[in-house]
C-alpha positions in Angstrom: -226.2 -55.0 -65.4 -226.9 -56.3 -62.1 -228.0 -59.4 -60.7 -229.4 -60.5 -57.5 -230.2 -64.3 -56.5 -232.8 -64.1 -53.5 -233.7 -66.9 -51.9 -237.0 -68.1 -51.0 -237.7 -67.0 -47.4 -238.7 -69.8 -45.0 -241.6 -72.2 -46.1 -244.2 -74.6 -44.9 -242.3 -77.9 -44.3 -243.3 -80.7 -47.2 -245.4 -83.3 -46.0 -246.4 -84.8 -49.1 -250.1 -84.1 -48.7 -249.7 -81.2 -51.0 -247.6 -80.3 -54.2 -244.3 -79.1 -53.5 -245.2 -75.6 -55.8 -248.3 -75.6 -53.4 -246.2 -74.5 -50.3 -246.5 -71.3 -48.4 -244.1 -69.3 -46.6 -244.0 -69.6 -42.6 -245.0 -66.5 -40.9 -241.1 -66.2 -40.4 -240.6 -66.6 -44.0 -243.2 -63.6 -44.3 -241.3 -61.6 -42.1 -238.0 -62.4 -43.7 -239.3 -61.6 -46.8 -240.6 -58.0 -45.6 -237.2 -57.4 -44.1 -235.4 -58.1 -47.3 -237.6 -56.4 -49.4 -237.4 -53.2 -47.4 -233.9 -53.2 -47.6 -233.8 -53.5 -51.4 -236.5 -51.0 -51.7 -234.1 -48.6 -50.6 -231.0 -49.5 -53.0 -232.7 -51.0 -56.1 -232.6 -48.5 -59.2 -236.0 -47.5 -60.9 -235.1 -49.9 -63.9 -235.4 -53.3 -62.4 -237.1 -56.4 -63.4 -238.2 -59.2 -61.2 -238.4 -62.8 -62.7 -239.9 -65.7 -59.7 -240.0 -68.9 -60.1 -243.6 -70.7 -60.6 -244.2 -71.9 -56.8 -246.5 -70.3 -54.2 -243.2 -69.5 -51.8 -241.2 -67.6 -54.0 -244.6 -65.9 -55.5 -245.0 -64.8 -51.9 -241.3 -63.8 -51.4 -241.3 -61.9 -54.7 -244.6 -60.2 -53.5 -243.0 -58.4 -50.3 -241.4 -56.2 -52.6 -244.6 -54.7 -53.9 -242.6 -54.6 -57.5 -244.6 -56.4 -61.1 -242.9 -60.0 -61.6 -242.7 -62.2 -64.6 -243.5 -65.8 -63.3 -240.6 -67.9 -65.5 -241.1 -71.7 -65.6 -237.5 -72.0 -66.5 -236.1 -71.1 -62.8 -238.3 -73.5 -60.8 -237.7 -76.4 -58.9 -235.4 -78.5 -60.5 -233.6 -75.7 -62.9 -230.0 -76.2 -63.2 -227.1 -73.1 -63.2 -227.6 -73.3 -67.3 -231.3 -72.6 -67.0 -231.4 -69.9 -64.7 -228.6 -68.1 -67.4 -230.6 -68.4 -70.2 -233.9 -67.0 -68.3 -231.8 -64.1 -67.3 -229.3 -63.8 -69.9 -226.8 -62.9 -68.2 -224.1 -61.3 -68.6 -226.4 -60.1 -71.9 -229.3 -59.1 -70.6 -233.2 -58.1 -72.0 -232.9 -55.8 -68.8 -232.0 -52.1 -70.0 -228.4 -51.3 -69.9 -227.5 -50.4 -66.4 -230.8 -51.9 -65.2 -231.1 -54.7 -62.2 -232.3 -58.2 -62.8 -233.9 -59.8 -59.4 -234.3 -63.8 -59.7 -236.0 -64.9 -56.9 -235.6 -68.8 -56.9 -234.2 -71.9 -55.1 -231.5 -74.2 -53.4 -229.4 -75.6 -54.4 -229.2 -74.1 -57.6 -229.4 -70.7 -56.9 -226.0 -71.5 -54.9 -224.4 -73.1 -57.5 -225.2 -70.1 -60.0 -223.5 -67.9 -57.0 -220.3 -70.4 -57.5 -220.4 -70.3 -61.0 -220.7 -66.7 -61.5 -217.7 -66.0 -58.9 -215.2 -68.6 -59.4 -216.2 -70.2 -63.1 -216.9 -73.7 -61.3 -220.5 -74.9 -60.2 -220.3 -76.0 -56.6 -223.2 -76.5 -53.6 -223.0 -73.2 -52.2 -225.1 -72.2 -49.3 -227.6 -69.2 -49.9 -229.1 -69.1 -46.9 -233.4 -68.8 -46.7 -234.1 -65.3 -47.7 -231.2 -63.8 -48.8 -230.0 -61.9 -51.5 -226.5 -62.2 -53.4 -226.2 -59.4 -55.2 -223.6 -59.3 -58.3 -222.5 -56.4 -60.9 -221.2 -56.9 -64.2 -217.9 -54.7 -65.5 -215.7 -54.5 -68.2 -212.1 -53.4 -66.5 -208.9 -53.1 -68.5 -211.6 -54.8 -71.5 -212.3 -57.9 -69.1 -215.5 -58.8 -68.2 -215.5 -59.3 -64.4 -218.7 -60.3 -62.2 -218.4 -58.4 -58.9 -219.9 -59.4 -55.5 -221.5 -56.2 -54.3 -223.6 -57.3 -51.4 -224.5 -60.9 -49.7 -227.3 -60.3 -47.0 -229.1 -62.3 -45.1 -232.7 -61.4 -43.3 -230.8 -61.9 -39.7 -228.5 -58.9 -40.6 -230.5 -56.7 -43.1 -230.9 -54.1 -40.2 -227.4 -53.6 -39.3 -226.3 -53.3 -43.6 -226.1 -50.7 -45.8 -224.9 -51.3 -48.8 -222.3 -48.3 -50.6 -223.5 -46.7 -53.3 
C-alpha cells in the first residue's frame, strides 16, 4: 500500500469573521493545487482512494484532482498522528492490496504523521503548503519498512519525475 500526505494548498488568511472550516484557497493555493494534481495524475495507479478532511480548503485541494473523495471527520483540524492512522489504517489498509491511499489534510499533524512514519517518533515536521509526501509500505527480509518515495512541493512539481 501506498500513502500520500498532501497538504492543503495556500488558503484565505483567518480573520475570525468566518469559521476556520469556512476558508477558501488563494488563487495561488488554486494554482498550487492544479500543479500538484497534474503531477499525480500522471503517477497515481487506477486503484486509489482519496479521504479529505471536512474544511472548504482541503475540499478544494482534493477537487483539483478531479478523483471521488470520502470527506472523513476524523482527519480535520485538530486530528492528532493516532487519528489520521486509524482513518487510514495504515500500514493495514481498506485500500485494495497494492492500491494508493491519498489523505489530503493539515499542519502540523500531517508533519508529525511524516515523522512518525519515518523515524517511529512524532516530531513538528514541516510539510510545506501543497505538497505531497508520498510513502510505500514493504516487507524486506520479513520486516515491515515504510519507504519515502517522493516529497514534492508545488514550486518544483515541474522539474520532478518520480521513477517508476
Amino acid at each position: 500500500m501506498d500513502l500520500i500526505l498532501w497538504r492543503h494548498a495556500e488558503a484565505e488568511d483567518g480573520d475570525g469573521r468566518a469559521p476556520d472550516a469556512k476558508r477558501r484557497l488563494t488563487a495561488r493555493g488554486e494554482k498550487q493545487a492544479r500543479k500538484i494534481a497534474a503531477w499525480l495524475k500522471t503517477h497515481l495507479p487506477r486503484n486509489t482512494t482519496v479521504l479529505v478532511s471536512p474544511t472548504e480548503r482541503t475540499q478544494q485541494t482534493a477537487h483539483a484532482l478531479g478523483l471521488p473523495f470520502e470527506i472523513e471527520p476524523k482527519i480535520g483540524v485538530g486530528a492528532d498522528c493516532a487519528d489520521l492512522l486509524a482513518a487510514t489504517g495504515w500500514p493495514d489498509s481498506k485500500v485494495s492490496r497494492g492500491g494508493t491511499l491519498i489523505l489530503v489534510g493539515h499542519q502540523p499533524t500531517l508533519g508529525r504523521l511524516a515523522a512518525l512514519l519515518l523515524s517511529g517518533t512524532e516530531a513538528d515536521w514541516a510539510v510545506k503548503k501543497g505538497a505531497v509526501w508520498w510513502f510505500s509500505r514493504r516487507v524486506r527480509e520479513g520486516e515491515d519498512q515504510t519507504v519515502l518515495r517522493a516529497v514534492i512541493g508545488p514550486d518544483l512539481v515541474d522539474s520532478f519525475t518520480l521513477q517508476k
